[in-house]
ZADO-1210 file (C-alpha; in nm, 4 decimals, padded with zeros to 6 digits):
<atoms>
<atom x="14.2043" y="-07.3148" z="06.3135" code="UNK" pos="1"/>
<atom x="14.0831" y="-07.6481" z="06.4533" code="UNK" pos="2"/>
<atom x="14.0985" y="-07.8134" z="06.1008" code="UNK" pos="3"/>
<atom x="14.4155" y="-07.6886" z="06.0336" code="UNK" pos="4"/>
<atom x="14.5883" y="-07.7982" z="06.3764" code="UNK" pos="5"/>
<atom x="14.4493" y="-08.1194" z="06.3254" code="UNK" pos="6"/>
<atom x="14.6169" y="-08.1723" z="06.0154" code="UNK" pos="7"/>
<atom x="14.9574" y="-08.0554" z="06.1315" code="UNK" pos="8"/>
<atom x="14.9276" y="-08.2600" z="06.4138" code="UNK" pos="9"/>
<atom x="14.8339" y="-08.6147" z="06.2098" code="UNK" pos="10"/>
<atom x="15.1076" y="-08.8244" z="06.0616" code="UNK" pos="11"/>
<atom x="15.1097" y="-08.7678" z="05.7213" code="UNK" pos="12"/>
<atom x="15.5206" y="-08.8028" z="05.6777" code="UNK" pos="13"/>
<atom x="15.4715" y="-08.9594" z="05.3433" code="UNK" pos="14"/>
<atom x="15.3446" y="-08.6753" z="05.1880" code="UNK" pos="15"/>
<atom x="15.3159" y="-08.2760" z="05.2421" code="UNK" pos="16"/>
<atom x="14.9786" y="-08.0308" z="05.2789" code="UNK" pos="17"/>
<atom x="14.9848" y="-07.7165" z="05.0587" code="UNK" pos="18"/>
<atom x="14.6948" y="-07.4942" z="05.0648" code="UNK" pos="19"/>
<atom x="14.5156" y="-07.5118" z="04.6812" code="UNK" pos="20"/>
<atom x="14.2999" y="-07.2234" z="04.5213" code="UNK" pos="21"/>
<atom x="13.9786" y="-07.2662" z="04.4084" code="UNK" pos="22"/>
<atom x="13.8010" y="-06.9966" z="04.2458" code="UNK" pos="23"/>
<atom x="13.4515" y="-07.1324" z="04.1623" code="UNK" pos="24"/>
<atom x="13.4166" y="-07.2836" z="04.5229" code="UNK" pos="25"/>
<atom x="13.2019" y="-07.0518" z="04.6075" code="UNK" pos="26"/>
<atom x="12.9958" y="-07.0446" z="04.3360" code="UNK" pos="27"/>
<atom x="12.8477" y="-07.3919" z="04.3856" code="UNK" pos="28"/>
<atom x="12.5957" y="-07.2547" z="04.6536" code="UNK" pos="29"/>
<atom x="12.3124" y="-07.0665" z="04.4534" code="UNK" pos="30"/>
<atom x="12.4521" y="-07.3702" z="04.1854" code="UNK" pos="31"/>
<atom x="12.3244" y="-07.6497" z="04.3803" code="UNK" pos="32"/>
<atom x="11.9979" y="-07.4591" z="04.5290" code="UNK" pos="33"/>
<atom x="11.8699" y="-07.3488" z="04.1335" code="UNK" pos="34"/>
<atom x="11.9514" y="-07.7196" z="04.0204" code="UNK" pos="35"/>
<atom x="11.8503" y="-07.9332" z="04.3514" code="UNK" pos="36"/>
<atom x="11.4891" y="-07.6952" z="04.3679" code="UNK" pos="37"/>
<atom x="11.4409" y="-07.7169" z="04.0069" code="UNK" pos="38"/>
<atom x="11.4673" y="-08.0724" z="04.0263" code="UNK" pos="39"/>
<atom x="11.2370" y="-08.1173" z="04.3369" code="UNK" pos="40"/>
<atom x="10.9432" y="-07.9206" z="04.1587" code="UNK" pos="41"/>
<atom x="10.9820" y="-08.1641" z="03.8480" code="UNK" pos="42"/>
<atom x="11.0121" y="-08.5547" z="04.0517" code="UNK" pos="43"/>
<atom x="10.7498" y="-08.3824" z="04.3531" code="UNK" pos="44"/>
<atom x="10.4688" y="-08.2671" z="04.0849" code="UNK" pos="45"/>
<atom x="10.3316" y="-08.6161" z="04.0622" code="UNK" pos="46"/>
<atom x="10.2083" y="-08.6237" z="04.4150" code="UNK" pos="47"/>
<atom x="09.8354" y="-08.5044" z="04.3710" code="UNK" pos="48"/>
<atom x="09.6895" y="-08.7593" z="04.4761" code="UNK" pos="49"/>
<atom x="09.5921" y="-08.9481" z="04.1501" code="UNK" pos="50"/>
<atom x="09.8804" y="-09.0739" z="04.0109" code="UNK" pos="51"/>
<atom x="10.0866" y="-09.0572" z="04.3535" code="UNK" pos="52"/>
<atom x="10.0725" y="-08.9759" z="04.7144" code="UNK" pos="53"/>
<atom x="09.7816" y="-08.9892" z="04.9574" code="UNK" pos="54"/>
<atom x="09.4797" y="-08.7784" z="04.8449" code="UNK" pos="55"/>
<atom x="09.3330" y="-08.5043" z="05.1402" code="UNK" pos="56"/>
<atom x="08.9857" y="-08.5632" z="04.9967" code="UNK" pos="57"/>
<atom x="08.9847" y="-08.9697" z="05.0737" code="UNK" pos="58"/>
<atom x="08.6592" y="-09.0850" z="05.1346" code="UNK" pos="59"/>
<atom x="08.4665" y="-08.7508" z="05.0470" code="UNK" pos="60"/>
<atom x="08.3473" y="-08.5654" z="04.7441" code="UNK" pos="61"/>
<atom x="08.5762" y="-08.3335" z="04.5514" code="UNK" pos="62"/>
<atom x="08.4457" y="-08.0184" z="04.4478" code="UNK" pos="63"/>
<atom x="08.6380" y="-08.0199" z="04.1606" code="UNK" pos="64"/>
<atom x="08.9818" y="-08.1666" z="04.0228" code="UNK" pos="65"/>
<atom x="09.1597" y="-07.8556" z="04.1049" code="UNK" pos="66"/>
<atom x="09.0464" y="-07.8325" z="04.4448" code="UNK" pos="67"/>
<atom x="09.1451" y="-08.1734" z="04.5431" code="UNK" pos="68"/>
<atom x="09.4504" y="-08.0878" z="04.3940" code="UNK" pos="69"/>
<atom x="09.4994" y="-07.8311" z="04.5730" code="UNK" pos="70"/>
<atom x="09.4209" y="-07.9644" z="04.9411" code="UNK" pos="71"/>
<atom x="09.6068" y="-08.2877" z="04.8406" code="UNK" pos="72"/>
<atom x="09.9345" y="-08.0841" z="04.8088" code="UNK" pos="73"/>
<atom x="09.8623" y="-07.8724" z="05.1053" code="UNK" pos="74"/>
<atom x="09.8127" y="-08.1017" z="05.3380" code="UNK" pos="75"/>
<atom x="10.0807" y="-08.3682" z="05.2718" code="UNK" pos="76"/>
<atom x="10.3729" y="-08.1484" z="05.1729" code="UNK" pos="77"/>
<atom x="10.5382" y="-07.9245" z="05.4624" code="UNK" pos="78"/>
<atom x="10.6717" y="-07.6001" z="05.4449" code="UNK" pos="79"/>
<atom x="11.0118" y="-07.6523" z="05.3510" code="UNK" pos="80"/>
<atom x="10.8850" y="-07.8913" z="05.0777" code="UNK" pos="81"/>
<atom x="10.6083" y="-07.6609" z="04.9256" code="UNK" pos="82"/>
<atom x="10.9426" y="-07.3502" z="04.9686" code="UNK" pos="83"/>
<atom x="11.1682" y="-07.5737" z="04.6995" code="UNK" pos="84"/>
<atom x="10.8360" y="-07.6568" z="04.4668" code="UNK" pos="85"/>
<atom x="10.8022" y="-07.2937" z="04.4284" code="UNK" pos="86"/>
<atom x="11.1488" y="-07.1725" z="04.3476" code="UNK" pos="87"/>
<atom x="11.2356" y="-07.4189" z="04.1909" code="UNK" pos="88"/>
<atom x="10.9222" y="-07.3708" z="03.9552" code="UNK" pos="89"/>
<atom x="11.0172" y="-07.0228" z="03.9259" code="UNK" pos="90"/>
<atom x="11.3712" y="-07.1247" z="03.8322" code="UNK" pos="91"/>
<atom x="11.2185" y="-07.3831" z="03.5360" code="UNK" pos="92"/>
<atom x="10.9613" y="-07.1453" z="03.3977" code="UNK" pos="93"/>
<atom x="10.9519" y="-06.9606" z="03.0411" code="UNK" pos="94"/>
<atom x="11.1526" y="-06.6649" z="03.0579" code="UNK" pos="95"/>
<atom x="11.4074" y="-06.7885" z="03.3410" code="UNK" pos="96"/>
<atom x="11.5459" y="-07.1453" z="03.2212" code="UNK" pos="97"/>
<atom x="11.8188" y="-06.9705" z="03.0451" code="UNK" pos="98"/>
<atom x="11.9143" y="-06.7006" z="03.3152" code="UNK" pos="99"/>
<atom x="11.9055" y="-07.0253" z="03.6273" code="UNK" pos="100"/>
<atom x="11.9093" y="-07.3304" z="03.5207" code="UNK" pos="101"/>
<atom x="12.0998" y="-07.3546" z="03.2532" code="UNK" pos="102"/>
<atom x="12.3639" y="-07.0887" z="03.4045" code="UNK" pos="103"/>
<atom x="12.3905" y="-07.3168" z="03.6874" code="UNK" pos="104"/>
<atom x="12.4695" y="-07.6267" z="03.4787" code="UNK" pos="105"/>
<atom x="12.7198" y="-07.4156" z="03.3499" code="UNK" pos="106"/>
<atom x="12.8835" y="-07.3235" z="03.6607" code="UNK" pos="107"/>
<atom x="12.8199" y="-07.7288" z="03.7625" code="UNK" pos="108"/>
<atom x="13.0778" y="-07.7903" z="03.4878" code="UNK" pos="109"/>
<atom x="13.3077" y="-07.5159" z="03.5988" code="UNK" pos="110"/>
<atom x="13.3385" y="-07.6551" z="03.9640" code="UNK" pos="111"/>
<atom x="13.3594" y="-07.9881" z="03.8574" code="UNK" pos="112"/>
<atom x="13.6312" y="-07.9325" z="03.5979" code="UNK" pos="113"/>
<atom x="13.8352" y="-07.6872" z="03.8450" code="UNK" pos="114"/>
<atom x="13.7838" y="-08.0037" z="04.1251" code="UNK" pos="115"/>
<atom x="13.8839" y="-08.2653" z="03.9361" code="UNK" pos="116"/>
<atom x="14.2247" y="-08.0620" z="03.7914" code="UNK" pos="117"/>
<atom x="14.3353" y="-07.9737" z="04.1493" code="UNK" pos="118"/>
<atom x="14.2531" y="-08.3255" z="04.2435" code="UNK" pos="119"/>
<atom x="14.5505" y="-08.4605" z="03.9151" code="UNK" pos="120"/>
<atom x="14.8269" y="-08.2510" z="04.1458" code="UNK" pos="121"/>
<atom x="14.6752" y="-08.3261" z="04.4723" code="UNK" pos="122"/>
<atom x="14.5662" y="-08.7017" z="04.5930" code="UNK" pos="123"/>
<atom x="14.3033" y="-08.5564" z="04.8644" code="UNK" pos="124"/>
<atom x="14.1471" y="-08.2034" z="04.9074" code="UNK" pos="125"/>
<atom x="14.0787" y="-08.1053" z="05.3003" code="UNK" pos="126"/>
<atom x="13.8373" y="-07.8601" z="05.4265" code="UNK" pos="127"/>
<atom x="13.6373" y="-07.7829" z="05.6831" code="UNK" pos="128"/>
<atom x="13.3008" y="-07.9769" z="05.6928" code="UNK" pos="129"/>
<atom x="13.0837" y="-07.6675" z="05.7405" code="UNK" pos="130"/>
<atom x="13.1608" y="-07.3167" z="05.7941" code="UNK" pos="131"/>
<atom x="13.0229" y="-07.3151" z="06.1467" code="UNK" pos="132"/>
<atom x="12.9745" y="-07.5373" z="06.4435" code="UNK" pos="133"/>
<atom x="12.6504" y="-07.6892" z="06.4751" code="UNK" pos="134"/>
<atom x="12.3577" y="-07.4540" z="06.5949" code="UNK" pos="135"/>
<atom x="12.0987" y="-07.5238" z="06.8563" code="UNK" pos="136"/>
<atom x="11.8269" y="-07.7309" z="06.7003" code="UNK" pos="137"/>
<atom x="11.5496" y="-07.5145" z="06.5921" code="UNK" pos="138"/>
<atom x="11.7782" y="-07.1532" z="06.6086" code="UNK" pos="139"/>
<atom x="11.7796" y="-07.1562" z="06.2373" code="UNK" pos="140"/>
<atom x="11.4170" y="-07.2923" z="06.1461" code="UNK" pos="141"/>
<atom x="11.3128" y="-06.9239" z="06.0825" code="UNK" pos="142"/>
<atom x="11.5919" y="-06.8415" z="05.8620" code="UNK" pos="143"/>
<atom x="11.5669" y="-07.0989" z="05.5372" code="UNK" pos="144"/>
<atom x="11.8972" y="-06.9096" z="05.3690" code="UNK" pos="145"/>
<atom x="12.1006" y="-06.9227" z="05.7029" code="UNK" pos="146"/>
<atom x="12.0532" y="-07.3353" z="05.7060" code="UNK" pos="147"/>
<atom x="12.1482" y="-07.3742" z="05.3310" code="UNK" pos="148"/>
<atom x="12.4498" y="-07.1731" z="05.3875" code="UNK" pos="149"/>
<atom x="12.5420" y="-07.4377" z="05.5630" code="UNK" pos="150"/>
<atom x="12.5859" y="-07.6677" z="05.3060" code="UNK" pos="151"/>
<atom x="12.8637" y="-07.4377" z="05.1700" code="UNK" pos="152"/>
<atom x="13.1635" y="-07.6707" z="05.1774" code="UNK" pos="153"/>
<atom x="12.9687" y="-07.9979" z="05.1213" code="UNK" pos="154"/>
<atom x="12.7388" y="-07.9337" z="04.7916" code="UNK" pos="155"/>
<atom x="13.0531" y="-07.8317" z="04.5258" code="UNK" pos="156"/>
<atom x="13.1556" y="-08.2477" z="04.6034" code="UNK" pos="157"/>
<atom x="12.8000" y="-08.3172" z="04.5144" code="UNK" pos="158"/>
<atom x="12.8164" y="-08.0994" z="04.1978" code="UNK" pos="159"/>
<atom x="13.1217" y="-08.2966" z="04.0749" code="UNK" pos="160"/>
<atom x="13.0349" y="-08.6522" z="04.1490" code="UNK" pos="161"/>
<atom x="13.3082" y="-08.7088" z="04.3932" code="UNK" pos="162"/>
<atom x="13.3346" y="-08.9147" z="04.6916" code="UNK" pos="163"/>
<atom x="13.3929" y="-08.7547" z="04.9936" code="UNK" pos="164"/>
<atom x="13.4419" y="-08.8453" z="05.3798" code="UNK" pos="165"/>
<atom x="13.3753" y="-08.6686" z="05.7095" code="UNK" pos="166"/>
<atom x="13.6119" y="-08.7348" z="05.9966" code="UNK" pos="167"/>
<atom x="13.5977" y="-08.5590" z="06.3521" code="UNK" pos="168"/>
<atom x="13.9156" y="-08.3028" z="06.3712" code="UNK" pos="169"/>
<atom x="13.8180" y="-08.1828" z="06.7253" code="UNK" pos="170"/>
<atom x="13.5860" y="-07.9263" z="06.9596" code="UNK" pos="171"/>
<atom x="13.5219" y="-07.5835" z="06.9765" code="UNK" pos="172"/>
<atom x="13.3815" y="-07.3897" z="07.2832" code="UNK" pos="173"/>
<atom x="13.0656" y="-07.2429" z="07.2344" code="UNK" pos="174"/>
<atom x="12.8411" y="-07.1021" z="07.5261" code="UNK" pos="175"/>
<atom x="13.0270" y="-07.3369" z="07.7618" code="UNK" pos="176"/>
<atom x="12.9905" y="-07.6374" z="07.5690" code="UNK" pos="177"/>
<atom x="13.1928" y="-07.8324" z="07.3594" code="UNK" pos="178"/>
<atom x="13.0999" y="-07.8654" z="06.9866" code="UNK" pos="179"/>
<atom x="13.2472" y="-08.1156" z="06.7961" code="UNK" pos="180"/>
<atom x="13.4275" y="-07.9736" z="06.4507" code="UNK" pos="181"/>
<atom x="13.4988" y="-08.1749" z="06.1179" code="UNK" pos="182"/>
<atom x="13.6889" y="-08.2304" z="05.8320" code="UNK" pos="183"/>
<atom x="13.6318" y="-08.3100" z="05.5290" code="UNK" pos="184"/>
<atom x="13.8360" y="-08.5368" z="05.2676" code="UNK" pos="185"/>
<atom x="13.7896" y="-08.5008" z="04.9531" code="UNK" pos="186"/>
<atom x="13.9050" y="-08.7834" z="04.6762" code="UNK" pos="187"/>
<atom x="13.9414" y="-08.9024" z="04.2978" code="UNK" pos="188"/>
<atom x="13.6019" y="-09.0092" z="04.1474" code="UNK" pos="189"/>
<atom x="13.6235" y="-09.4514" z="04.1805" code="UNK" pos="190"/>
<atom x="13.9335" y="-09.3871" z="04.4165" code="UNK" pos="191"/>
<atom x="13.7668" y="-09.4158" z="04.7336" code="UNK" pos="192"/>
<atom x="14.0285" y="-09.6872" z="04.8938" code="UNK" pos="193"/>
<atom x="14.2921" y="-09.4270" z="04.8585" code="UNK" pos="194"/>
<atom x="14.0518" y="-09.2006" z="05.0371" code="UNK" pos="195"/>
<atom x="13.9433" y="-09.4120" z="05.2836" code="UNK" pos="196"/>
<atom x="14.3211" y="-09.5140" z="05.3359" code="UNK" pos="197"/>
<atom x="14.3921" y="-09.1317" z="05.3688" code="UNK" pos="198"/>
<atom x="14.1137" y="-09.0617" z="05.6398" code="UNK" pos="199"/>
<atom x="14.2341" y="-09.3912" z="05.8637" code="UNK" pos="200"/>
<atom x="14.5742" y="-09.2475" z="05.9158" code="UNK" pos="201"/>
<atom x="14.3984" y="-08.9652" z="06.0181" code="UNK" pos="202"/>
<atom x="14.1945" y="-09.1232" z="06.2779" code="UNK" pos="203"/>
<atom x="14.5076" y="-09.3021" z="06.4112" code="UNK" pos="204"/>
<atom x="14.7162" y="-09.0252" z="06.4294" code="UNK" pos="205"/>
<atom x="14.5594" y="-08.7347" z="06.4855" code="UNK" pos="206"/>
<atom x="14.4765" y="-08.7922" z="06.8488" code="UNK" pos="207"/>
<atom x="14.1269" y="-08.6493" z="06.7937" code="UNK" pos="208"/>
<atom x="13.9234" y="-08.9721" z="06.9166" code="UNK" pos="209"/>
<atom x="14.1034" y="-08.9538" z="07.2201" code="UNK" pos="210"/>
<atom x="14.0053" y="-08.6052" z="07.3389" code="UNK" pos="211"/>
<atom x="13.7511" y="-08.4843" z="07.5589" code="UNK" pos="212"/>
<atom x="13.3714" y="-08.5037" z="07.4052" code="UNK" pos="213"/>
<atom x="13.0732" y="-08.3543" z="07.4638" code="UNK" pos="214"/>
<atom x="12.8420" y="-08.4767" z="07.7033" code="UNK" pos="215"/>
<atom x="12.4796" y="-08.5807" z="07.6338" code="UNK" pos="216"/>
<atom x="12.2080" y="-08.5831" z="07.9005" code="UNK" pos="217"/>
<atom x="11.8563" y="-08.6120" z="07.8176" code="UNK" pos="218"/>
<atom x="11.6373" y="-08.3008" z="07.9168" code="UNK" pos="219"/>
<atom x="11.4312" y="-08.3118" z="08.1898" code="UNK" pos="220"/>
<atom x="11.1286" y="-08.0820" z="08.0354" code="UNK" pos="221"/>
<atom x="11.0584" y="-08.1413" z="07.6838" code="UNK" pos="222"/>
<atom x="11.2889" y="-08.4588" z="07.6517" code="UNK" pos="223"/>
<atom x="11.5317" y="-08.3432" z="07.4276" code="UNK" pos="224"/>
<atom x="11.8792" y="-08.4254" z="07.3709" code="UNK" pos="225"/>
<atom x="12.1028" y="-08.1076" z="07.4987" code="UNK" pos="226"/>
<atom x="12.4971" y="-08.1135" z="07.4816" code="UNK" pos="227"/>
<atom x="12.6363" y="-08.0112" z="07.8640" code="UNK" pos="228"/>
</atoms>
């Protein structure tokens, strides 16, 4: 609702919105994850600490190659890391190339084909920049799937190898607070003066920057940053 009152409200009298389908959008999640994992376990397999990377075992006596191996990669590469080196191992190995990887370069072509037709009737795409407001920093740390679903409305521009800009489009009330909410514009691949042309109305128009914003106040316990 926020995005779509902040289009309405921006100046845009030389041209018109219309709302565009686009059936493979949502496809481009589990897309991006197979081909983004599959292509962290390939470049991250050098570090063990021979040919790259710091090796655990400096300055002591390996019990053997695989064991240095081993404690090299365990100790330099964090959770999150060691998460994408295994799935996206499990994605490349015999037996599943065909039914991941190469069915998600297949649906890569799909969203970038569908993208760039809507994008010869249209001269910018608009959507939301994620499909929530921003959480509280560490409320999703335990969850790994809930923080890559929210990359849904971002990775499909990444897929297709277009440029794309993020512009604030307001605040929504959550818990008291004010969380800032934005937009996404999406252009033509080597266009991005037309884009950038696009989003600048949209600045100056929309009445966004203007608004109320959050404020920030340092915490008095731990330090942190916390939005009042």
């Amino acid at each position: 609702a926020c995005v779509q009152a902040s289009i309405s409200a921006a100046d845009f009298t030389w041209s018109r919105a219309l709302q565009v389908s686009l059936p493979t959008f949502e496809l481009g999640l589990p897309a991006y994850y197979v081909l983004a994992l599959s292509e962290a376990s390939s470049n991250l397999s050098r570090y063990d600490g021979v040919r790259y990377g710091q090796r655990a075992s400096e300055g002591a006596a390996a019990r053997d190659l695989r064991d240095m191996y081993a404690d090299t990669r365990a100790s330099g590469l964090g959770p999150e890391v060691k998460r994408r080196i295994l799935m996206g191992t499990y994605a490349l190995s015999a037996g599943y190339y065909d039914a991941y990887y190469k069915r998600a370069q297949q649906v890569r072509t799909l969203v970038q084909q569908e993208l760039q037709a809507a994008l010869q009737q249209y001269d910018v795409l608009v959507c939301p920049a994620a499909p929530t407001p921003a959480y509280k920093i560490g409320e999703k740390t335990s969850d790994p799937l809930a923080m890559y679903k929210g990359d849904l409305m971002t990775i499909n521009i990444n897929l297709a190898g277009l440029p794309a800009v993020v512009v604030p489009c307001g605040y929504t009330e959550d818990d008291g607070a004010k969380l800032p909410v934005g937009v996404q514009m999406v252009g033509r691949m080597f266009d991005e003066a037309s884009l950038l042309r696009v989003a600048h109305v949209y600045e100056q128009t929309a009445g966004v920057a203007g608004s109320a914003q959050p404020q920030v106040v340092a915490g008095q316990q731990q330090g942190q940053l916390v939005a009042a």
